[in-house]
PQR file of N, CA, C, O and H, with PARSE charges and radii, in Angstrom:
ATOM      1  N   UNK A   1     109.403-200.122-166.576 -0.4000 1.5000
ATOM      2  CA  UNK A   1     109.507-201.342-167.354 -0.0000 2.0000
ATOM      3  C   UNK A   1     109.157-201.004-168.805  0.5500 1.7000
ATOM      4  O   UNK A   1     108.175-200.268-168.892 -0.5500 1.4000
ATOM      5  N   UNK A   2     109.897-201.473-170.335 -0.4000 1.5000
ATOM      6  CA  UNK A   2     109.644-201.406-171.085 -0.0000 2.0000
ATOM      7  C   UNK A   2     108.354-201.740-171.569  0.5500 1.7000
ATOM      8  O   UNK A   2     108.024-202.775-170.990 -0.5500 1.4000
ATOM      9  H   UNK A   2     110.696-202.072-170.265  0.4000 1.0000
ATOM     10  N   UNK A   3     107.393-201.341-172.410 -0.4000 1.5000
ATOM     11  CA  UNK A   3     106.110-201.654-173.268 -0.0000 2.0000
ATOM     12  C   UNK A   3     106.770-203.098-174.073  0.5500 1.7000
ATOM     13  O   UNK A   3     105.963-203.788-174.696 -0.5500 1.4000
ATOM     14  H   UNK A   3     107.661-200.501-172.880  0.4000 1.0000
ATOM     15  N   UNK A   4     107.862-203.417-174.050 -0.4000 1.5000
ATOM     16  CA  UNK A   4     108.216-204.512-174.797 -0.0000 2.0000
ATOM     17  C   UNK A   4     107.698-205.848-173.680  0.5500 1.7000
ATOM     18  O   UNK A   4     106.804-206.675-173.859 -0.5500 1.4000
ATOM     19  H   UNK A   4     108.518-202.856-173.544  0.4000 1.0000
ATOM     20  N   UNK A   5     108.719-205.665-172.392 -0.4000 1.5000
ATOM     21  CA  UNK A   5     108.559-206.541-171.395 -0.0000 2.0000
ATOM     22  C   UNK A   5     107.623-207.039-170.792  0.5500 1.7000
ATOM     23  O   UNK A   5     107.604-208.013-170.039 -0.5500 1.4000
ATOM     24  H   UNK A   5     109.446-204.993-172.246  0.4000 1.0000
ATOM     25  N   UNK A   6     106.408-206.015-171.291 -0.4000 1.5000
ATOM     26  CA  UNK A   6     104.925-206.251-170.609 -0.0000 2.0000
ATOM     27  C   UNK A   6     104.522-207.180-171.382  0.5500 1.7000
ATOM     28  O   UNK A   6     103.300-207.258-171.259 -0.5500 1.4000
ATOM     29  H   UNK A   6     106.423-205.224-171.902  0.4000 1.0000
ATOM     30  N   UNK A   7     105.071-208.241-172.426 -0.4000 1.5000
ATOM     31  CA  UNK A   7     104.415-208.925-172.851 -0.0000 2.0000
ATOM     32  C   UNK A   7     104.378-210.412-172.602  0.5500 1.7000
ATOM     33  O   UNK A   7     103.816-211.354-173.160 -0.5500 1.4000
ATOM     34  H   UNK A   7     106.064-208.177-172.526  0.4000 1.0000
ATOM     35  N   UNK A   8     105.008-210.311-171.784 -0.4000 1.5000
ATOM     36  CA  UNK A   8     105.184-211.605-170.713 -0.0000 2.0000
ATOM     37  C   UNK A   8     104.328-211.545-169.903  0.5500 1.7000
ATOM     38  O   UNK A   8     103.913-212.679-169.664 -0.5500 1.4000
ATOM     39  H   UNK A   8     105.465-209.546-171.331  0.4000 1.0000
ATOM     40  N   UNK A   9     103.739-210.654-169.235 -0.4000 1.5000
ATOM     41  CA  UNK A   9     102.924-210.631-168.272 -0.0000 2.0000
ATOM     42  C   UNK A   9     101.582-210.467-168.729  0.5500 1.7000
ATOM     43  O   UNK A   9     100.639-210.843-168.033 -0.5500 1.4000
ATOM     44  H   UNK A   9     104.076-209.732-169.429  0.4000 1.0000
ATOM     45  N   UNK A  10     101.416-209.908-169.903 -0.4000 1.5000
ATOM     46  CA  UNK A  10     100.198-210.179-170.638 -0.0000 2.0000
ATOM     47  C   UNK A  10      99.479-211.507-170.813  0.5500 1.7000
ATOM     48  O   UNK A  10      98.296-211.786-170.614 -0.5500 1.4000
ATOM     49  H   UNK A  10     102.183-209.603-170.468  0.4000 1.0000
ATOM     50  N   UNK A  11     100.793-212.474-171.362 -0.4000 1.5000
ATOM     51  CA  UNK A  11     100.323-213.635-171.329 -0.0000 2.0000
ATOM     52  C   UNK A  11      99.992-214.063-170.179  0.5500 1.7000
ATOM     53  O   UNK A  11      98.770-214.144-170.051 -0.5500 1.4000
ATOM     54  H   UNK A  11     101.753-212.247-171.524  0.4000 1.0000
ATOM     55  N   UNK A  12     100.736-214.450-169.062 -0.4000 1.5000
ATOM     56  CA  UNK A  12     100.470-214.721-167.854 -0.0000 2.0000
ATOM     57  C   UNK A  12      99.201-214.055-167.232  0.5500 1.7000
ATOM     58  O   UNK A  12      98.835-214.646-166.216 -0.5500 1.4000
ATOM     59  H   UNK A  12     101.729-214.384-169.166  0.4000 1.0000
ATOM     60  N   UNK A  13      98.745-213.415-167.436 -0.4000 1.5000
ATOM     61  CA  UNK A  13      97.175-212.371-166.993 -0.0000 2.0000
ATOM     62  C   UNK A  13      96.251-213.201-167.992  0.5500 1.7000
ATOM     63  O   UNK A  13      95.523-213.928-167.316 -0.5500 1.4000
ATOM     64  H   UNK A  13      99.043-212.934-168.261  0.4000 1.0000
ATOM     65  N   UNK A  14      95.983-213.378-169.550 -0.4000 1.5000
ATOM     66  CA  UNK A  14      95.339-214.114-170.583 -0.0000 2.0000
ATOM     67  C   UNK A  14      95.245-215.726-169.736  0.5500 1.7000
ATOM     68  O   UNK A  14      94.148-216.249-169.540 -0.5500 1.4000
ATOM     69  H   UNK A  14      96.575-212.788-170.099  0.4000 1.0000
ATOM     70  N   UNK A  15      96.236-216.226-169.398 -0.4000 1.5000
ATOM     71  CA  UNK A  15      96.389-217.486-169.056 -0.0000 2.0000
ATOM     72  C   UNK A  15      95.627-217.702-167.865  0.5500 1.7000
ATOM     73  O   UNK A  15      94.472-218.114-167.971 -0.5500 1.4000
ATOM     74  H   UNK A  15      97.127-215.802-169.558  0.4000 1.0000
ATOM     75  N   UNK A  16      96.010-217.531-167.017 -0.4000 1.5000
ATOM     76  CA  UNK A  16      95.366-217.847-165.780 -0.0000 2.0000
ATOM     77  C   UNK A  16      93.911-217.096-165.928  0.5500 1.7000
ATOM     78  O   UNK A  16      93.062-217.588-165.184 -0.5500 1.4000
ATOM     79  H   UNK A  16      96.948-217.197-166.931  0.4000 1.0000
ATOM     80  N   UNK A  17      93.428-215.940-166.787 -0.4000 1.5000
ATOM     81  CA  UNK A  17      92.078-215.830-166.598 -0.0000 2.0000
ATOM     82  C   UNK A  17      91.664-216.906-167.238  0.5500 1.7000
ATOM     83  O   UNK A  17      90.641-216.982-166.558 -0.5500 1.4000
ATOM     84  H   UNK A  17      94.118-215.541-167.391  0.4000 1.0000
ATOM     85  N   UNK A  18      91.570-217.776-167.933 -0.4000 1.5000
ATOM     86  CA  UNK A  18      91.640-218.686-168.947 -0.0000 2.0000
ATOM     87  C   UNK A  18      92.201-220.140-168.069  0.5500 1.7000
ATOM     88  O   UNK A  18      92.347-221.285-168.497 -0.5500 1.4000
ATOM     89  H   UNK A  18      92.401-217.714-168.486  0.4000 1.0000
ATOM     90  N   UNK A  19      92.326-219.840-167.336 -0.4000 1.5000
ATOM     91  CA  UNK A  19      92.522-221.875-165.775 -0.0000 2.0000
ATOM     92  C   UNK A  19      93.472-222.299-166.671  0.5500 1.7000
ATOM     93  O   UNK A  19      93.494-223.519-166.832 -0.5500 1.4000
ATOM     94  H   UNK A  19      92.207-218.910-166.988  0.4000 1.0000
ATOM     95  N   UNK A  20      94.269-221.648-167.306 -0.4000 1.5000
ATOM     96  CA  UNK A  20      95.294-222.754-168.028 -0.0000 2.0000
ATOM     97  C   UNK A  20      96.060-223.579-167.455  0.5500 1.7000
ATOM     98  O   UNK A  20      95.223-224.187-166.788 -0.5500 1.4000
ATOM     99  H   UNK A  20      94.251-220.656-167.175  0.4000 1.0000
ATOM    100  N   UNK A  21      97.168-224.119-167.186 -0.4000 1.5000
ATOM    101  CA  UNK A  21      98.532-224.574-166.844 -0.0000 2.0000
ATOM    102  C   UNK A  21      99.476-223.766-168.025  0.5500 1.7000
ATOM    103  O   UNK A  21      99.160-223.448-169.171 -0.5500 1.4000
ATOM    104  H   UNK A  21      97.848-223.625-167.727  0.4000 1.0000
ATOM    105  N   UNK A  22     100.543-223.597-167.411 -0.4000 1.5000
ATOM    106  CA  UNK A  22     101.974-223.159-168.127 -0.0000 2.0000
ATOM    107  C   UNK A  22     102.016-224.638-169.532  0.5500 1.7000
ATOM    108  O   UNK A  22     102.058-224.477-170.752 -0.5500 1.4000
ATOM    109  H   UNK A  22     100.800-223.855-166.480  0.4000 1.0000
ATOM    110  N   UNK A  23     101.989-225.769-168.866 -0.4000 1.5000
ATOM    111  CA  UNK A  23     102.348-227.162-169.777 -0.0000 2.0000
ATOM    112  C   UNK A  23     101.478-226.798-170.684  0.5500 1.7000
ATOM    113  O   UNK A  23     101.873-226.457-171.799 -0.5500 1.4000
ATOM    114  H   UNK A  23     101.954-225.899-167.875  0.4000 1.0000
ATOM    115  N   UNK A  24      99.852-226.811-170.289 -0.4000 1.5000
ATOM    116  CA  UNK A  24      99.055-226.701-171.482 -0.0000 2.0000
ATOM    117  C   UNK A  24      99.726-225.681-172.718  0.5500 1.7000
ATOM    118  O   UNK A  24      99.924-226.202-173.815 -0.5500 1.4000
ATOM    119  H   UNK A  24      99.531-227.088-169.383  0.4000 1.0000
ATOM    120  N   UNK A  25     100.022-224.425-172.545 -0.4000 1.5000
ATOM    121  CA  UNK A  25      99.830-223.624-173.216 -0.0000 2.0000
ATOM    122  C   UNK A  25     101.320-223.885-173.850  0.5500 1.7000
ATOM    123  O   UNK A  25     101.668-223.324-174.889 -0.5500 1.4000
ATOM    124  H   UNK A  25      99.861-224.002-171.653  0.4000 1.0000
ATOM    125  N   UNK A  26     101.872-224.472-173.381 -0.4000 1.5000
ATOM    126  CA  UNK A  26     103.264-224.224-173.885 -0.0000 2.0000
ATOM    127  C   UNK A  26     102.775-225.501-175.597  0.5500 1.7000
ATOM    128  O   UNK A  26     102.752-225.532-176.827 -0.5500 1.4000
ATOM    129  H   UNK A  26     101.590-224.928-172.537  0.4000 1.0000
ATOM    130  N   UNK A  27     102.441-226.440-174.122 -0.4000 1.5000
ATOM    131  CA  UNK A  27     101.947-227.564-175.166 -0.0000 2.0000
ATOM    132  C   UNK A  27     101.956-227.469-176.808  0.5500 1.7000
ATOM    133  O   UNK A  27     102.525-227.887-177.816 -0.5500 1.4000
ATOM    134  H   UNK A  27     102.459-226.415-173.122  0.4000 1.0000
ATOM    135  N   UNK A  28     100.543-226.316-176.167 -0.4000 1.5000
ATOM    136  CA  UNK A  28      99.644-226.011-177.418 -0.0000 2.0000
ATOM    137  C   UNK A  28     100.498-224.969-178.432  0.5500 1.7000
ATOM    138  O   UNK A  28     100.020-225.010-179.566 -0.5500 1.4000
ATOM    139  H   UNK A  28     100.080-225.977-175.348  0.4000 1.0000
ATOM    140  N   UNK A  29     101.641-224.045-178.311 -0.4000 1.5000
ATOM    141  CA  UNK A  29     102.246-223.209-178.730 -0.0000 2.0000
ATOM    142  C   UNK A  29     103.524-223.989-179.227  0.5500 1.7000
ATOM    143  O   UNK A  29     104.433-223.451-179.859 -0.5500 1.4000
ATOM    144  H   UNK A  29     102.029-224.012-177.390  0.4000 1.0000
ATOM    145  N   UNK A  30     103.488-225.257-178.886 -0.4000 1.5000
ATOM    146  CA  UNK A  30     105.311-225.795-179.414 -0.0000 2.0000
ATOM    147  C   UNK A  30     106.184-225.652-178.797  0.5500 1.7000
ATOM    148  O   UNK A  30     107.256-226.060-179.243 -0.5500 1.4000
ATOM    149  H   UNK A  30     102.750-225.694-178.373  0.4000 1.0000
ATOM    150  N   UNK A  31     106.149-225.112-177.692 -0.4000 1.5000
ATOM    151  CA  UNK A  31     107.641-224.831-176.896 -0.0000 2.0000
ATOM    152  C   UNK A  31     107.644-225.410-175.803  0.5500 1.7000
ATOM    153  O   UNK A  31     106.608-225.870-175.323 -0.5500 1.4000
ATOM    154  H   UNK A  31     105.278-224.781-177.330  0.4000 1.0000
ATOM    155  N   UNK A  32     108.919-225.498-175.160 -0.4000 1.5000
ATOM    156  CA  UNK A  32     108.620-225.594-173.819 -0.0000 2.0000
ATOM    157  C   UNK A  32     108.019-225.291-172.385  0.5500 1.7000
ATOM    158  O   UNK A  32     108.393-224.147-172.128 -0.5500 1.4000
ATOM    159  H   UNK A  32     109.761-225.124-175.550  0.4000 1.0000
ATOM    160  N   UNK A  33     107.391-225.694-171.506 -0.4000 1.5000
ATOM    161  CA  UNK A  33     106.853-225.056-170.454 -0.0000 2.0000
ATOM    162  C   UNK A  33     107.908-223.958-169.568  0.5500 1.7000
ATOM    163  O   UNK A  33     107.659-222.908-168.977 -0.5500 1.4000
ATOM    164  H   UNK A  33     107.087-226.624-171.715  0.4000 1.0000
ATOM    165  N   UNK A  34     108.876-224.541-169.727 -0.4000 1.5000
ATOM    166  CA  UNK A  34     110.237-223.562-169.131 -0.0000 2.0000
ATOM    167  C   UNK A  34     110.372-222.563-169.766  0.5500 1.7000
ATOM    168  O   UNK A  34     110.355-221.443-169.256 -0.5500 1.4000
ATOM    169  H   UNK A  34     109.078-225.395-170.207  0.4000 1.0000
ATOM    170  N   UNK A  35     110.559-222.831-171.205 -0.4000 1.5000
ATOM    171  CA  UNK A  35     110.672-221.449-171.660 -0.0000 2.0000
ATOM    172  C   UNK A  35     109.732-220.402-171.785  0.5500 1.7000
ATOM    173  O   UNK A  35     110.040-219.239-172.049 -0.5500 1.4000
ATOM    174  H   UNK A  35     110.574-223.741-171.619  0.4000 1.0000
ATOM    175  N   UNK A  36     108.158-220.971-171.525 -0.4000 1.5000
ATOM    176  CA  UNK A  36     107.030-220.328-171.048 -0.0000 2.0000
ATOM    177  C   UNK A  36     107.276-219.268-169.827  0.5500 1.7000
ATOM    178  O   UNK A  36     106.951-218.082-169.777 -0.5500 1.4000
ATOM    179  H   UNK A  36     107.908-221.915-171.310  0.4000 1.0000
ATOM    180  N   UNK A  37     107.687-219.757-169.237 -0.4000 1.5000
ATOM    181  CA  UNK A  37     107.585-219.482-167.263 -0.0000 2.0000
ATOM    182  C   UNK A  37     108.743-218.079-167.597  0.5500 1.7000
ATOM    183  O   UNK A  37     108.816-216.928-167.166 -0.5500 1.4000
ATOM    184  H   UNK A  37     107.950-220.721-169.277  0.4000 1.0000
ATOM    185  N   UNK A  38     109.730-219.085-168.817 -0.4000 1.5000
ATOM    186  CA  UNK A  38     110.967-217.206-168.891 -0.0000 2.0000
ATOM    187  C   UNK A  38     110.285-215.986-169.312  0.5500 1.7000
ATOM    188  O   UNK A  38     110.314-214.828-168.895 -0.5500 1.4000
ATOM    189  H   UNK A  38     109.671-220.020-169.167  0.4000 1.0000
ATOM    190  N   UNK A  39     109.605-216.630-170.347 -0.4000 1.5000
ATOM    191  CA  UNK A  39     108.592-215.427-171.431 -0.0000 2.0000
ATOM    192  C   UNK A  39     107.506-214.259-170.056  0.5500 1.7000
ATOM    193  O   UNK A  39     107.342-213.077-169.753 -0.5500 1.4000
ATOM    194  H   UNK A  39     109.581-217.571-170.685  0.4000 1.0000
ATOM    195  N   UNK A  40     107.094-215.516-169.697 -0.4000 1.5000
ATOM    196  CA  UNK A  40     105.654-215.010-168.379 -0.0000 2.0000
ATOM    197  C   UNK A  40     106.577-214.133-167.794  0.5500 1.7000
ATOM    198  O   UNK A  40     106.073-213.012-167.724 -0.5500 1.4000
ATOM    199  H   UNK A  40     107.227-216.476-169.944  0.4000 1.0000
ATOM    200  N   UNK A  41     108.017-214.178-167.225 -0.4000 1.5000
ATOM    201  CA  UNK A  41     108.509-213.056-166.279 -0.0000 2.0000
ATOM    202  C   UNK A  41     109.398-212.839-166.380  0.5500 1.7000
ATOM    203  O   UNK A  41     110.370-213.041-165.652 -0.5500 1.4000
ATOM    204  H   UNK A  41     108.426-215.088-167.282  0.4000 1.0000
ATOM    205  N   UNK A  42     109.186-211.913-168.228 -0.4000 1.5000
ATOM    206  CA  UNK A  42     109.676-211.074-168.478 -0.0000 2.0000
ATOM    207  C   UNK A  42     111.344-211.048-168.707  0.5500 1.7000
ATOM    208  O   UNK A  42     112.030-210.028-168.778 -0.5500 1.4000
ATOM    209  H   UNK A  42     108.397-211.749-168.819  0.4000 1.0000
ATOM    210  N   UNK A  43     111.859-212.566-168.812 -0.4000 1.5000
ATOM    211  CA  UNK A  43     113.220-212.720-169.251 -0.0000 2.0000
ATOM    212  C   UNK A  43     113.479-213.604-170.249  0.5500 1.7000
ATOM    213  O   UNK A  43     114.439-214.369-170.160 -0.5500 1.4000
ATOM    214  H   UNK A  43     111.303-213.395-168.754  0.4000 1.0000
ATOM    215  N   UNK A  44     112.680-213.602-171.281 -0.4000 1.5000
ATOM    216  CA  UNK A  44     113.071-213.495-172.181 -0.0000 2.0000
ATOM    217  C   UNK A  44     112.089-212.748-173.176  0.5500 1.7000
ATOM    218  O   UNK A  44     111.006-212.369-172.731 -0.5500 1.4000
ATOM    219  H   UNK A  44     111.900-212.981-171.353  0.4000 1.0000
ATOM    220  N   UNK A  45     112.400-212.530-174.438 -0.4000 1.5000
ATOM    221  CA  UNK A  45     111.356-211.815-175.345 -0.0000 2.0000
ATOM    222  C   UNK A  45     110.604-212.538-175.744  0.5500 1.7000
ATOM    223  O   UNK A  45     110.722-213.710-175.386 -0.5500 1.4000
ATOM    224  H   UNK A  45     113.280-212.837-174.799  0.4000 1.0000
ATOM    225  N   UNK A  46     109.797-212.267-176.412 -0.4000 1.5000
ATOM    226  CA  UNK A  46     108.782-213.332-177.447 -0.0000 2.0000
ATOM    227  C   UNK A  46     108.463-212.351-178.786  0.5500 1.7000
ATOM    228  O   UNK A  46     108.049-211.192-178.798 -0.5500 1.4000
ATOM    229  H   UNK A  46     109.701-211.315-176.703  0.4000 1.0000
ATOM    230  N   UNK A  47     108.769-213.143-179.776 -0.4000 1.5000
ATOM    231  CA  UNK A  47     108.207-212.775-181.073 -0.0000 2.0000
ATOM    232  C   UNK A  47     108.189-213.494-182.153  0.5500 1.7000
ATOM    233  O   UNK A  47     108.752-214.589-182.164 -0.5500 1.4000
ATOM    234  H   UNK A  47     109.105-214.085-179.766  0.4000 1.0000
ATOM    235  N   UNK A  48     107.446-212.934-183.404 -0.4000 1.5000
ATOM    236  CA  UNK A  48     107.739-213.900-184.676 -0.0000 2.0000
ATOM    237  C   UNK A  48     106.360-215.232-184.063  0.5500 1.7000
ATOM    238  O   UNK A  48     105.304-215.231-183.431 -0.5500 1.4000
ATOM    239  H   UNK A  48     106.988-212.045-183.395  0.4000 1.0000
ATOM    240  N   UNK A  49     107.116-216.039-184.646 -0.4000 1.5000
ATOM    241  CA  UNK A  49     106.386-217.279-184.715 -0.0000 2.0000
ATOM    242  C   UNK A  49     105.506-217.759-183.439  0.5500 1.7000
ATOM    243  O   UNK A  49     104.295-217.842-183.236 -0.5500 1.4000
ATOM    244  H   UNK A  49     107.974-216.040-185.160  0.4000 1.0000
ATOM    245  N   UNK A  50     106.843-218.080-182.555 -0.4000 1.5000
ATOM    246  CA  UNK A  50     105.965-218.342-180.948 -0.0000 2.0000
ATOM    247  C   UNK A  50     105.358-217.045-180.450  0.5500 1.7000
ATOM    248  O   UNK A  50     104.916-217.188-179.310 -0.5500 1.4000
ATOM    249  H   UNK A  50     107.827-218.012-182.720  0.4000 1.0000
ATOM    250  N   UNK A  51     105.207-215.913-180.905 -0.4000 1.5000
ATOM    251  CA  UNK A  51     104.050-214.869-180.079 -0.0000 2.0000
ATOM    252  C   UNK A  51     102.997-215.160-181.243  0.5500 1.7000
ATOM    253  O   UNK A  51     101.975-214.535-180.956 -0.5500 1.4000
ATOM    254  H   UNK A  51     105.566-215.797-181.831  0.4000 1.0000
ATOM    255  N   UNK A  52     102.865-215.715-182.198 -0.4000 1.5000
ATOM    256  CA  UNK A  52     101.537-216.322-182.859 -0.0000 2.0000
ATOM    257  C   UNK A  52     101.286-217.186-182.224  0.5500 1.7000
ATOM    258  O   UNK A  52     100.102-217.192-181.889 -0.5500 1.4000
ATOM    259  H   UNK A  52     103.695-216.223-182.431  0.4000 1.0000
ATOM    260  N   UNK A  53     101.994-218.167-181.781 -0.4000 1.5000
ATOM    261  CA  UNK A  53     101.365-219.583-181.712 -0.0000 2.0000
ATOM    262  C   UNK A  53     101.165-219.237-179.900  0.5500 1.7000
ATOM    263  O   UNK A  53     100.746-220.192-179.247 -0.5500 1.4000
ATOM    264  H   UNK A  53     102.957-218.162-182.053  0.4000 1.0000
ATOM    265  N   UNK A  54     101.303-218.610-179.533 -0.4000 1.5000
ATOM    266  CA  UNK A  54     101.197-218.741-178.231 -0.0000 2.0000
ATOM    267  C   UNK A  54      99.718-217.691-177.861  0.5500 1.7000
ATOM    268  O   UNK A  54      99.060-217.712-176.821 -0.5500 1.4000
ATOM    269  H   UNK A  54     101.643-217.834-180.063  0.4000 1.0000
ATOM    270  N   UNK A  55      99.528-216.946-178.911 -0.4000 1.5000
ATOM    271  CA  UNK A  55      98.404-216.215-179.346 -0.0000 2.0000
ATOM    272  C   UNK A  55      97.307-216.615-179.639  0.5500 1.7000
ATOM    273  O   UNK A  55      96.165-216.259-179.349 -0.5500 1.4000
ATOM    274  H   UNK A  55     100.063-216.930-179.756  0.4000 1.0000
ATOM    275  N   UNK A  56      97.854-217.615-180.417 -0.4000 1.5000
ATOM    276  CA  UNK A  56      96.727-218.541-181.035 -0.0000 2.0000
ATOM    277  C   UNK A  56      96.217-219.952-179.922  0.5500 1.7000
ATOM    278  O   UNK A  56      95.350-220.814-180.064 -0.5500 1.4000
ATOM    279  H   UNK A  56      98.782-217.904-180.652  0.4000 1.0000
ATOM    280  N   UNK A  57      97.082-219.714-178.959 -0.4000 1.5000
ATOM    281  CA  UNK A  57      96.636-221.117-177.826 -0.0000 2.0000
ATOM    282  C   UNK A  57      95.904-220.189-176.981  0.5500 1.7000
ATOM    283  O   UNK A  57      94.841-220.706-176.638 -0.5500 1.4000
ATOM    284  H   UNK A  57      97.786-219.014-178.843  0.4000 1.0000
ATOM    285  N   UNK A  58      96.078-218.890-176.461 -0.4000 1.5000
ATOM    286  CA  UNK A  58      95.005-218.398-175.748 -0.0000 2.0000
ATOM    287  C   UNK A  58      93.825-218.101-176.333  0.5500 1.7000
ATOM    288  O   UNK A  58      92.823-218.313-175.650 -0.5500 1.4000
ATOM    289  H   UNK A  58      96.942-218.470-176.740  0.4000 1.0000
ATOM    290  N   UNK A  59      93.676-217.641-177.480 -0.4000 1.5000
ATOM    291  CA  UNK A  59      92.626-217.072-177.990 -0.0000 2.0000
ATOM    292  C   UNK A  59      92.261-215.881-178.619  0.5500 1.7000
ATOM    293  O   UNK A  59      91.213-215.572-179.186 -0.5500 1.4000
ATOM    294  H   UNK A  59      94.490-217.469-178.035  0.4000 1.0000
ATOM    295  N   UNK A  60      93.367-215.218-178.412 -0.4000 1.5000
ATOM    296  CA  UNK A  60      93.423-214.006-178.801 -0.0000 2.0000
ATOM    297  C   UNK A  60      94.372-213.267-179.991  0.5500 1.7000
ATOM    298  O   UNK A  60      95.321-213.897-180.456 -0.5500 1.4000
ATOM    299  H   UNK A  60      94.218-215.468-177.951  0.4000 1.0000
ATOM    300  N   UNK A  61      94.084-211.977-180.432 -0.4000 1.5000
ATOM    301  CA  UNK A  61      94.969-211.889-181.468 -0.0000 2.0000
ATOM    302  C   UNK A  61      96.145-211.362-181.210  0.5500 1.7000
ATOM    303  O   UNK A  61      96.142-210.659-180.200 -0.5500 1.4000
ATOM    304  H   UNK A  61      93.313-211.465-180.054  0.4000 1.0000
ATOM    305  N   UNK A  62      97.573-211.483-181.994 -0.4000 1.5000
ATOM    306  CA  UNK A  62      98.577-211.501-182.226 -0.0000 2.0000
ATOM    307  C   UNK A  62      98.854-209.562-181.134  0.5500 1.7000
ATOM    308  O   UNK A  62      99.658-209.316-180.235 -0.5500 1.4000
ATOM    309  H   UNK A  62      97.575-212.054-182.815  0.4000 1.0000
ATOM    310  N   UNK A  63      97.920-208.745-181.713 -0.4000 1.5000
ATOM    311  CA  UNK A  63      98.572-207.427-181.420 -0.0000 2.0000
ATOM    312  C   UNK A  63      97.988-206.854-180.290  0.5500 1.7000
ATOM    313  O   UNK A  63      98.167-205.674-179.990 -0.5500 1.4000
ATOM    314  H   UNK A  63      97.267-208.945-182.443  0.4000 1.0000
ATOM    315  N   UNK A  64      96.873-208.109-179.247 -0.4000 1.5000
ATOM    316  CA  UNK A  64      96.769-207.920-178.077 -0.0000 2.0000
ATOM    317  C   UNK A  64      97.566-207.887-177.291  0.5500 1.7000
ATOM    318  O   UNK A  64      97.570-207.082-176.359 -0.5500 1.4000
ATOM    319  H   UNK A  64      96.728-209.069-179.490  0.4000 1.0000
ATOM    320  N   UNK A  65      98.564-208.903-177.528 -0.4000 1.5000
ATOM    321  CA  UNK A  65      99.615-209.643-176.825 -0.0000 2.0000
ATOM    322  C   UNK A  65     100.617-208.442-177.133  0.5500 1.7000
ATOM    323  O   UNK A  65     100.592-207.624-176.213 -0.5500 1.4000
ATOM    324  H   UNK A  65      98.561-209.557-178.285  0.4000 1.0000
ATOM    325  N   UNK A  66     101.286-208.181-177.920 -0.4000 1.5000
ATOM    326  CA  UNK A  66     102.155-207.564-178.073 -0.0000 2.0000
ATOM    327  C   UNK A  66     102.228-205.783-177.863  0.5500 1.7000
ATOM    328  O   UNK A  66     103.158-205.022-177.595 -0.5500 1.4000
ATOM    329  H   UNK A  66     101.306-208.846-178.667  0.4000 1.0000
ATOM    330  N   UNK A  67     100.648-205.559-178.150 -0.4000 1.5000
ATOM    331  CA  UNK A  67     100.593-204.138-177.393 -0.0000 2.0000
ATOM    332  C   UNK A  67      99.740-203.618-176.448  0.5500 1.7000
ATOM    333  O   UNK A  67      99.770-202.444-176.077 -0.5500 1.4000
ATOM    334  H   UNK A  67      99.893-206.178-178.368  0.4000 1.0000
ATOM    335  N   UNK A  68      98.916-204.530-176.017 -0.4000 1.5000
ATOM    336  CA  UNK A  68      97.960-204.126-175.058 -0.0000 2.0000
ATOM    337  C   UNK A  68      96.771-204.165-175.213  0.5500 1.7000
ATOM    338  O   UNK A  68      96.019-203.789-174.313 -0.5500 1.4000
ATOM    339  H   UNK A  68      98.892-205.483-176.318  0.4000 1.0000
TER
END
């Protein structure tokens, strides 16, 4: 699996250690919960704006998410 693709599952690991819901976080990031659930597994990408804001709803910084 690409180092790119793992960043869907990053979130999804951040999240649930964190009792979130998918709704919450999407909520809190601006997007949809659906398009959450694509990001979480790994079909679609995330970057730019929504991997901040979706960064910024877990808690963590921008280049956790994106590299590990």
């Amino acid at each position: 699996m690409p180092i790119a693709a793992l960043t869907g599952t990053r979130l999804r690991e951040r999240r649930l250690s964190l009792g979130l819901r998918q709704s919450d976080v999407a909520s809190a990031a601006g997007i949809s919960a659906s398009y959450l659930n694509l990001i979480e597994h790994n079909r679609r990408r995330v970057q730019g704006e929504v991997l901040v804001a979706l960064a910024g709803a877990l808690g963590v910084p921008v280049a956790q998410l994106a590299e590990g």
